[in-house]
C-alpha positions as CSV (number, residue, x, y, z in Angstrom):
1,X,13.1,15.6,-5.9
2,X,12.1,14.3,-2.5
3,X,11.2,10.6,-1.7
4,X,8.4,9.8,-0.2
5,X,7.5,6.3,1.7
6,X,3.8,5.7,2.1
7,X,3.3,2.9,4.7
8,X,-0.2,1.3,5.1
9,X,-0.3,-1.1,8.0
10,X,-3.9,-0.7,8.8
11,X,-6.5,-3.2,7.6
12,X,-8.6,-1.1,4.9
13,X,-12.1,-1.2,6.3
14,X,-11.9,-0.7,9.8
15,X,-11.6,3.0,9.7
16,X,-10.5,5.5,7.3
17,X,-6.6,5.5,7.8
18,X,-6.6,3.5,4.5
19,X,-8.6,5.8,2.1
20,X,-6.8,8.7,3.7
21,X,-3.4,7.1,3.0
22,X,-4.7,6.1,-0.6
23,X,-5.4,10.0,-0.9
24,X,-2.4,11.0,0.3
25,X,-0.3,9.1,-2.1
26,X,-2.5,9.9,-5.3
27,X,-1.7,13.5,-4.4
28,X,1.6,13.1,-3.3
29,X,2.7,11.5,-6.4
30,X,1.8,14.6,-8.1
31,X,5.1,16.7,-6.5
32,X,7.6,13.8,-5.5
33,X,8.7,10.4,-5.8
34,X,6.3,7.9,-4.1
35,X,6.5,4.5,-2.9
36,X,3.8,2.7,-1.6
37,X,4.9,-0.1,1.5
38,X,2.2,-2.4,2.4
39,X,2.7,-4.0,5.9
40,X,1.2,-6.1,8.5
41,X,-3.0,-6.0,7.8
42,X,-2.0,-3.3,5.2
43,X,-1.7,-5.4,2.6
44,X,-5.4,-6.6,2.8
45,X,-5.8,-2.9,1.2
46,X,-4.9,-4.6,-2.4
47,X,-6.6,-8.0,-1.5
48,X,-8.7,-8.8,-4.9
49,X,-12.2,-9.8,-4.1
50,X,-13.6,-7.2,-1.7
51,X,-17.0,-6.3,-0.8
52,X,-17.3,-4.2,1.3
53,X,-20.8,-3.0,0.7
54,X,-22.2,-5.2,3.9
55,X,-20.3,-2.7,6.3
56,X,-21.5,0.3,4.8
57,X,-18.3,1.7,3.0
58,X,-16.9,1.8,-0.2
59,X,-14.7,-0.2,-2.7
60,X,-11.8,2.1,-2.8
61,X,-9.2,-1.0,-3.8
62,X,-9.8,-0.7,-7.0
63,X,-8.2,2.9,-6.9
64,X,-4.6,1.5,-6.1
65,X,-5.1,0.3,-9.9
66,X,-4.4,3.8,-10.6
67,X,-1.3,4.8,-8.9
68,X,1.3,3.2,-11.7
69,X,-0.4,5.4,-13.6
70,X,-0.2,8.6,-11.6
71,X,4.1,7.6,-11.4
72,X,4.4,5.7,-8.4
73,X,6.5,2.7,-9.9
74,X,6.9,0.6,-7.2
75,X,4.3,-0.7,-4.3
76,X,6.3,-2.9,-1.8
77,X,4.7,-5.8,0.9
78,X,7.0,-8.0,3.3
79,X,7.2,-11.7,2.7
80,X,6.6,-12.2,6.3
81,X,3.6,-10.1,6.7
82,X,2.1,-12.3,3.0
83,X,3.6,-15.7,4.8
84,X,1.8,-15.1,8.0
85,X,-1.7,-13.9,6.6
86,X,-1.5,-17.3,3.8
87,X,-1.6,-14.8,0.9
88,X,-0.2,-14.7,-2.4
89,X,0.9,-12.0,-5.0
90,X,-1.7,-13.9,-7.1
91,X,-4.3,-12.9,-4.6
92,X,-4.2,-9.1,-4.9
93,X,-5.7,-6.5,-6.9
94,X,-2.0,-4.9,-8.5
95,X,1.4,-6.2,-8.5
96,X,3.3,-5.5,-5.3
97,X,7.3,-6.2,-4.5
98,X,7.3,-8.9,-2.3
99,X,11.0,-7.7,0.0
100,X,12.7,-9.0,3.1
101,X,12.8,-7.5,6.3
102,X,16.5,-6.3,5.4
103,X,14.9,-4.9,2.2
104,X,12.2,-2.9,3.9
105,X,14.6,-1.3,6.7
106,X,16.5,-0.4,3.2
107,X,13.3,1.3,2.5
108,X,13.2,3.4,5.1
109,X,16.7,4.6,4.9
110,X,16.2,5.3,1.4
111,X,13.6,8.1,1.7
112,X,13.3,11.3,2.8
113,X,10.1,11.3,4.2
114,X,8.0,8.6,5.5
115,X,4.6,9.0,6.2
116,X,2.2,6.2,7.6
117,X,-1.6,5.5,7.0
């Protein structure tokens, strides 16, 4: 079975790169092995406490609750990226895999296809 590395480094309400990418992995999950990498203003796409309603779009967040669910057993963020934006695991929606940078270039080795949102 392939594996596939979904990377979301986009900021979730500023266009619809995120929702696609959200998409993408929900239905990619169906025919491979998915993992979800959260990087740079990606990981504000799990941040708990989102209301988006002001600016016109949707909560979609609360989707990623889903993907352990639909088989996707393990969603990734970089220290740095969590370090740098003063977040903790504590302050998202799911539990994500805080890794290193050597951890994440692991990650990218590791799969056969990488697609980024």
């Amino acid at each position: 079975m392939k594996k596939l590395l979904f990377v979301q480094d986009k900021s979730p309400h500023g266009s619809i790169a995120g929702q696609e990418g959200l998409d993408a992995i929900l239905m990619g999950s169906a025919f491979a092995d998915c993992t979800v990498l959260l990087l740079e203003d990606g990981i504000y796409q799990v941040l708990d406490g989102q209301q988006p309603s002001s600016l016109g779009t949707k909560n979609y967040s609360v989707t990623y609750k889903a993907l352990f669910d639909y088989g996707v057993k393990h969603i990734f963020c970089s220290e740095t990226d969590l370090q740098e934006r003063d977040l903790k695991t504590d302050d998202l929606l799911i539990t994500v895999e805080p890794q290193s940078d050597d951890q994440i270039k692991k990650l990218f080795v590791d799969h056969d296809v990488i697609l980024s949102f």
